[in-house]
N, C-alpha and C positions, 0 to 999 in steps of 0.2 A: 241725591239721585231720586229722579221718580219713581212711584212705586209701579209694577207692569202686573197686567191681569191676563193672563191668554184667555179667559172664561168668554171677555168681551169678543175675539175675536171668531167666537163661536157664533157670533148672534148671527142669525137668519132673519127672515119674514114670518111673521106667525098670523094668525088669526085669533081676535079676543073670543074665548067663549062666551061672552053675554055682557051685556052693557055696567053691572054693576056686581058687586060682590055676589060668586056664582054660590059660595054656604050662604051667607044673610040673605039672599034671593031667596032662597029655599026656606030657612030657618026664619024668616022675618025680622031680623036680626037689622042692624043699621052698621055704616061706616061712616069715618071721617074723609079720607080718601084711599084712590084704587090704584094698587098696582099691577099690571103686565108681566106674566112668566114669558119672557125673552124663547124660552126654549117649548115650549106646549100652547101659552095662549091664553092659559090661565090666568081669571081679573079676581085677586084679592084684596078685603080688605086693608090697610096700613096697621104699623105697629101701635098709631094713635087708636087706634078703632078697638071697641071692646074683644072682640076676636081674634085680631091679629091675623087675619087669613091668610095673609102672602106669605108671611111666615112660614104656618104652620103648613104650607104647600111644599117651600123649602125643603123643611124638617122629614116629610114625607116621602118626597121622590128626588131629592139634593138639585134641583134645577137651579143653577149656580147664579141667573142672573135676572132683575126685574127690571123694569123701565115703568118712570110715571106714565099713568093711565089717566091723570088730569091733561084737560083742555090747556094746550098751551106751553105745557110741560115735556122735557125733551131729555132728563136725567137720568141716567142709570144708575146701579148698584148692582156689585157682587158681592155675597152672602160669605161665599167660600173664603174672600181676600178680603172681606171687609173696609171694599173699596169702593169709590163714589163717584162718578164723573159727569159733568155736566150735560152733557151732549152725547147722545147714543144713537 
């Protein structure tokens, strides 16, 4: 059986805050790539990225769910289920 997320069926429309990690913006800091908080709009860094900033956005305010923030890209993840889906 598959595994089911109701976090995803939360997702709405958001707006990104700034085109690239909105800490390393600040901090002059670098990523590898960016993630989309599903639920505020928030763009952090990846778990690849010195920082980790999407993460530590998570960790923060429990916004359950991200979407790549790469060109092209169209995958989700929930933090809370530790679960992945292709298409969001």
């Amino acid at each position: 059986m598959a595994r089911r997320c109701e976090h995803f069926g939360q997702v709405g429309q958001v707006t990104p805050g700034a085109k690239g990690c909105e800490e390393c913006l600040k901090t002059g800091g670098r990523w590898v790539h960016l993630r989309l908080c599903e639920t505020c709009g928030h763009v952090g860094c990846c778990d690849s990225s010195p920082n980790r900033h999407a993460t530590k956005h998570f960790q923060a305010t429990s916004h359950p769910v991200i979407k790549s923030f790469e060109p092209g890209e169209g995958w989700g993840y929930c933090y809370v289920d530790d679960l992945f889906v292709e298409a969001l």
